[in-house]
N, C-alpha and C positions, 0 to 999 in steps of 0.2 A: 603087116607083121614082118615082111621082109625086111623093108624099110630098117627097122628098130633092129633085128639083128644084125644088118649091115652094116650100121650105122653103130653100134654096140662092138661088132667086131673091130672097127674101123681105132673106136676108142683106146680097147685094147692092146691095139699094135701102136698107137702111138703111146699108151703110157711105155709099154716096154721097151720103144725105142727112147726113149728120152725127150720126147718131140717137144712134149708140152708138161718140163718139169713140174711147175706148180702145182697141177693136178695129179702129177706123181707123189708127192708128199702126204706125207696121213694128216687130214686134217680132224682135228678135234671142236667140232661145231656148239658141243655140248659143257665145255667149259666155257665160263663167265664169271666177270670181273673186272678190277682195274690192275695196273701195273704202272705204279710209281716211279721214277726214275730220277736222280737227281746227275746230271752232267754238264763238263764246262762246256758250253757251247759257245767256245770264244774265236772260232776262225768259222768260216764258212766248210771249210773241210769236213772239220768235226760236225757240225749240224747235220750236212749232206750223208756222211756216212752212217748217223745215228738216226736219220728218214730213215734210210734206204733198210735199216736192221728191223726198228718199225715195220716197212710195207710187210720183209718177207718173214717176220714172226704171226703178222696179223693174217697171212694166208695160211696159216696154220692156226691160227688161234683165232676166228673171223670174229666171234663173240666177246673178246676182251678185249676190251681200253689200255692204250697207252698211253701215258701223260709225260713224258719229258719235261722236266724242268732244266732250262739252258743258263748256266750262271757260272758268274768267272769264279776261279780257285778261290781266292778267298771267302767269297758270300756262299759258296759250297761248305764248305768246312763250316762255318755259320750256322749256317739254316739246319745241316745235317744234325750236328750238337744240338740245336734248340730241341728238334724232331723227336732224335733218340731221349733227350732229358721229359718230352713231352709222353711220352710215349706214343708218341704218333709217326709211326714206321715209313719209310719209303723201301718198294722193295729191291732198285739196287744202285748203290751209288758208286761214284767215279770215284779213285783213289788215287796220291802218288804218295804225301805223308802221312801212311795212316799208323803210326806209329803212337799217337793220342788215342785214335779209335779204339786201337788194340788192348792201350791201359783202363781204359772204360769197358771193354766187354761188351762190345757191341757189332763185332763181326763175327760172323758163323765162319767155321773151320770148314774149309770146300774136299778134303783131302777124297772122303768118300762120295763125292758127286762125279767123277771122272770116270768113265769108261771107254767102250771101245767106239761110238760116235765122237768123243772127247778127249782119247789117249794123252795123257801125260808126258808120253814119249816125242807126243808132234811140237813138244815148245821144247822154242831157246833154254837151256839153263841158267844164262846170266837174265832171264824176264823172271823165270819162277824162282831164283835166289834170292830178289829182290823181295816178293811178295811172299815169301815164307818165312817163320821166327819157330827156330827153335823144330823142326821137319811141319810143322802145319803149315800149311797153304790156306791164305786168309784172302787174297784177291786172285781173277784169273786176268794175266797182262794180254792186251791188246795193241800194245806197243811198248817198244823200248825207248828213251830217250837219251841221246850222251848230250850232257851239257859239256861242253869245251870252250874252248876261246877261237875266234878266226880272226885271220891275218887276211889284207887285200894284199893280192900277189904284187899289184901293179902300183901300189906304193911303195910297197918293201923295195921293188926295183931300182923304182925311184931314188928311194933313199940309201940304197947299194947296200943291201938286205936278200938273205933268202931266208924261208922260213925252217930249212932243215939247220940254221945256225943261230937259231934263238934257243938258247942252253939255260939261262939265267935268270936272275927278277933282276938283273942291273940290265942286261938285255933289251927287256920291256921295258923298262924307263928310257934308254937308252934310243931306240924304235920310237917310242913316244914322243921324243923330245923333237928327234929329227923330224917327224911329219909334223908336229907343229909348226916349226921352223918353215916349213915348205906351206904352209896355209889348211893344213888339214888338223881333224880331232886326232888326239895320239893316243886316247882309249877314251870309250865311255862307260857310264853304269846307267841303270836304269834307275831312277827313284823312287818311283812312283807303286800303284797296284798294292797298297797293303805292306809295304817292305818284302814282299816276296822276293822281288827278282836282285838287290841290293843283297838280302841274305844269303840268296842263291850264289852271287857273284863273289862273297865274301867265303861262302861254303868251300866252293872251288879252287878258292886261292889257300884256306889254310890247308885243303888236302897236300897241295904241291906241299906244307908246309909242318908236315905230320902230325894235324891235326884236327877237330873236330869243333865248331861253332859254341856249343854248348857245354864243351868242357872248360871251364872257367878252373879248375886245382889251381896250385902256386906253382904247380911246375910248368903247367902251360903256357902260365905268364908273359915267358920272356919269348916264345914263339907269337903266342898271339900281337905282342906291340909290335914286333918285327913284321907282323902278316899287314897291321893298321900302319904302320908306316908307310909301306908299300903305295897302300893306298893315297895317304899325304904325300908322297914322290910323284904319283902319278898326278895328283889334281891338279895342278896347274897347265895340264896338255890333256885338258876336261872341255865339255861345253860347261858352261855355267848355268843356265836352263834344265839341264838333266835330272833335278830333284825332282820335277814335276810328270817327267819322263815315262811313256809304257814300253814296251818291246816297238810299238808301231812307229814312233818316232825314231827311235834306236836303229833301227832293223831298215827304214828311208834312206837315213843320212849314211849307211854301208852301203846301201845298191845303190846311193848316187857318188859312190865315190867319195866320200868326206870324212871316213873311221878307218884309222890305224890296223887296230886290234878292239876286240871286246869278245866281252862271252855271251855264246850263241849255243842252241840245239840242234837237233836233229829235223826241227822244223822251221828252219832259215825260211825254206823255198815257199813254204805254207802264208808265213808273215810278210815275206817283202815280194811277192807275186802282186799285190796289187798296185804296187811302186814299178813293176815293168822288169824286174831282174834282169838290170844291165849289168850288176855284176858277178851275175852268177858263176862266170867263169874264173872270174879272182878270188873265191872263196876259198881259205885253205885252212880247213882245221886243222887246232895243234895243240897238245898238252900243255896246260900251264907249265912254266919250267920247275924243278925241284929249287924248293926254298930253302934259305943257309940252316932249319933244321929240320927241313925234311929228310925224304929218302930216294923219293921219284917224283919227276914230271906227273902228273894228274889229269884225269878228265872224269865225271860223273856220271853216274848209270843210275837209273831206276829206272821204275814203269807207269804205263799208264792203262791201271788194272782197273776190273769191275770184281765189287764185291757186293754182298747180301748180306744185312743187317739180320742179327740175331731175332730181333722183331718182328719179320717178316712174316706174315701169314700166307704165306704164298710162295715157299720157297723152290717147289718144283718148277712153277710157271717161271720165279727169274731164273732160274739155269736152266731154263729151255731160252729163255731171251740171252742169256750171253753166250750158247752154245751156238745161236742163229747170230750174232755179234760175230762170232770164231771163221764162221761159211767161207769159203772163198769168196762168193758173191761180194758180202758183204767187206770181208776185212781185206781183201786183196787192194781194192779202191781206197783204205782207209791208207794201209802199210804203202801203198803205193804213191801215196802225196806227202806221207809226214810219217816221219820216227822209223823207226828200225822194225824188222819181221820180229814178231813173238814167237811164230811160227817156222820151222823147217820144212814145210812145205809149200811154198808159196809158189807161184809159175812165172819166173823173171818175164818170161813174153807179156803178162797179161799185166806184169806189175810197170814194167817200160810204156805200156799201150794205154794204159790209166792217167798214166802222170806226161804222157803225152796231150792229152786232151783236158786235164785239170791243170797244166801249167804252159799252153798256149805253143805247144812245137818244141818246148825246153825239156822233155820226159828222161831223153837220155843225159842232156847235163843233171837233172837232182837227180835220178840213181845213182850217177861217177858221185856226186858229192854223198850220198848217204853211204856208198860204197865208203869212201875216204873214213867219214866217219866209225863205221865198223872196223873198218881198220885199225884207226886210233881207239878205237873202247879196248881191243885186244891187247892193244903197246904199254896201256897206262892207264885202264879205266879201274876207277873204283866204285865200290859200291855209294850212292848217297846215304851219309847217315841218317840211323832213322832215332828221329830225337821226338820224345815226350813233350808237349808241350811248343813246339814248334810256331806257330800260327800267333800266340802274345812276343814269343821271343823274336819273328822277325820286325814287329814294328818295337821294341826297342832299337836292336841294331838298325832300323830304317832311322830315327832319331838320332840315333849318336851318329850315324857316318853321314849322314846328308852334312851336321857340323864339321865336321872331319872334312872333308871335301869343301866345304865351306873356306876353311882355315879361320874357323870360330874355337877351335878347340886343337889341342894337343892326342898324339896315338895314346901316351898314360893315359890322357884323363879319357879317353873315348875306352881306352878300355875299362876304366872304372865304371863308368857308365852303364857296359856291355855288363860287366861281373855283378854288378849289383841289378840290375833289370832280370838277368837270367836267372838269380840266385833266388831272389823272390818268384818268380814265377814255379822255380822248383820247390819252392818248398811251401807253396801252396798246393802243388798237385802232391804233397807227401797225404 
């Protein structure tokens, strides 16, 4: 009998020392079920951090199932549509355009799930700007992403270049031409994955250029052929291979030294970490320059949120899962290899000490570079627009501009192309 109170005491001081967390946590043995989950698990990052959310939700929840489904953006977007149209719910999926979802009614309004375990107050504002329309709050971000453009320091050098005097789009061609000339690519695009990252690249450039992808009006006209010309100036100081192209090829041939410029994220280190990041230290992101009608240089902001289908029968359990997603535990390791803090509380020692050991002794080069990047989201980031329909409209523009870069087609007629693909697609979702 001693024994057991000794041994009962002994417990006691370690829950209230903190000894042995896990068993400090309230566990609830008594709920059962499953917990659907659909997310891209397209780097090994992302998988690892979405385990690790897994283990420390199931030590709280020991009786429920987690099922992850890992699948790249496009076939997410996919499968969630089929789901939702099936009525057959998952209850939470990953978001960056959910901007279709939103037209559909099929994401629950999180506004009243926040409290003082989950303060509102502890995120970024440019994470939750993104993921709110109208004051609801429809995803909770788990990182930010700037899509930008980077320059290699050590070619620009080269070619007696710094990156603080790239002002212009004649600039970029101009940078392009010269690293051709010298045996290197002078920008690439990605082709490939669905027209995602081609749209993306396209996104990018018409911000510099006061505009928006999917606004097709008459007035937009004569910026958008100026944005697709751009692109015909640049192809020639292209691979030619690059239609077939993901990020991994792309994201190689920069950390071995062979790309000019191109546009790149917040998760550079994430992607070309398995290529050896020999150039990690040439990396210099930089705002697309302002275009002849724009207003400003450009870089792009969204997030990469978790939301809860209105469907969900189980909507407590998933905001107890993305509240254990939020942990330090868990999202310190996430924010600390890839994307930007969601969070204002994060512990720079513990986020240096993660991506020390997730990117092999290189932890304090990709925080100086995510640093960089936060910098530039401040200088000239905008929001990514959030367009209806999105996900038909990038494999048009993946069609028309693969041509375009081909030099099978003209900027007019590619934006004919673009106008009449997007225009049907709109006005099928009327």
């Amino acid at each position: 009998m001693k024994l057991h109170k000794l041994l009962a005491m002994v417990l006691a001081l370690l829950l209230l020392s903190g000894a042995v967390p896990a068993l400090a946590e309230a566990v609830d043995a008594e709920r059962t079920g499953t917990l659907r989950i659909l997310y891209p698990g397209t780097s090994g990052i992302e998988q690892t951090y979405m385990e690790k959310v897994k283990q420390a939700f199931q030590q709280k929840y020991p009786n429920v199932a987690v099922e992850i489904d890992y699948l790249v953006w496009t076939d997410l977007q996919t499968k969630f549509t089929i789901m939702a149209q099936n009525s057959d719910w998952p209850d939470i999926v990953t978001t960056q355009d959910f901007t279709s979802y939103l037209a559909m009614g099929i994401l629950e309004p999180l506004n009243g799930y926040f409290d003082e375990s989950l303060p509102l107050e502890n995120f970024s504002g440019v994470g939750l700007e993104y993921t709110t329309v109208d004051g609801v709050i429809y995803a909770v971000p788990i990182g930010m992403n700037n899509w930008a453009h980077i320059a290699n320091a050590g070619i620009l050098e080269e070619i007696g270049w710094k990156a603080e005097d790239i002002r212009s789009w004649d600039d970029i061609v101009a940078i392009a031409r010269a690293a051709s000339e010298k045996g290197y690519y002078g920008y690439t695009c990605a082709g490939a994955n669905g027209g995602r990252f081609l749209f993306r690249d396209l996104t990018m450039v018409a911000l510099s250029n006061g505009f928006s992808p999917d606004d097709t009006s008459e007035e937009t006209r004569p910026a958008y052929i100026e944005t697709l010309q751009l692109f015909a100036d640049l192809a020639p100081y292209m691979p030619e291979a690059q239609s077939t192209w993901g990020y991994d090829e792309q994201y190689r041939l920069f950390d071995e030294g062979r790309v000019a410029i191109m546009h790149a994220g917040t998760n550079y280190t994430s992607v070309a970490a398995p290529f050896g990041l020999h150039a990690i230290n040439d990396v210099i992101p930089i705002g697309f320059p302002q275009g002849p009608s724009g207003t400003q240089p450009a870089c792009m902001i969204n997030s990469t949120a978790l939301a809860i289908p209105t469907g969900s029968t189980q909507k407590d359990l998933a905001w107890a899962f993305i509240q254990t997603a939020l942990s330090p535990e868990c999202i310190d390791y996430y924010i600390a290899s890839i994307n930007m803090p969601p969070l204002k509380t994060h512990d720079q020692d513990a986020l240096i000490a993660y991506a020390d050991e997730e990117y092999f002794g290189h932890g304090a080069e990709h925080r100086a570079l995510i640093d960089q990047f936060i910098a530039l989201a401040d200088e000239c980031g905008l929001m990514q627009p959030k367009i209806v329909g999105q996900s038909p409209m990038e494999l048009v523009v993946q069609a028309a501009m693969i041509d375009l870069l081909a030099g099978v087609t003209t900027p007019e007629a590619c934006y004919e192309v673009i106008r009449t693909g997007i225009d049907d697609i709109k006005a099928s979702l009327e």
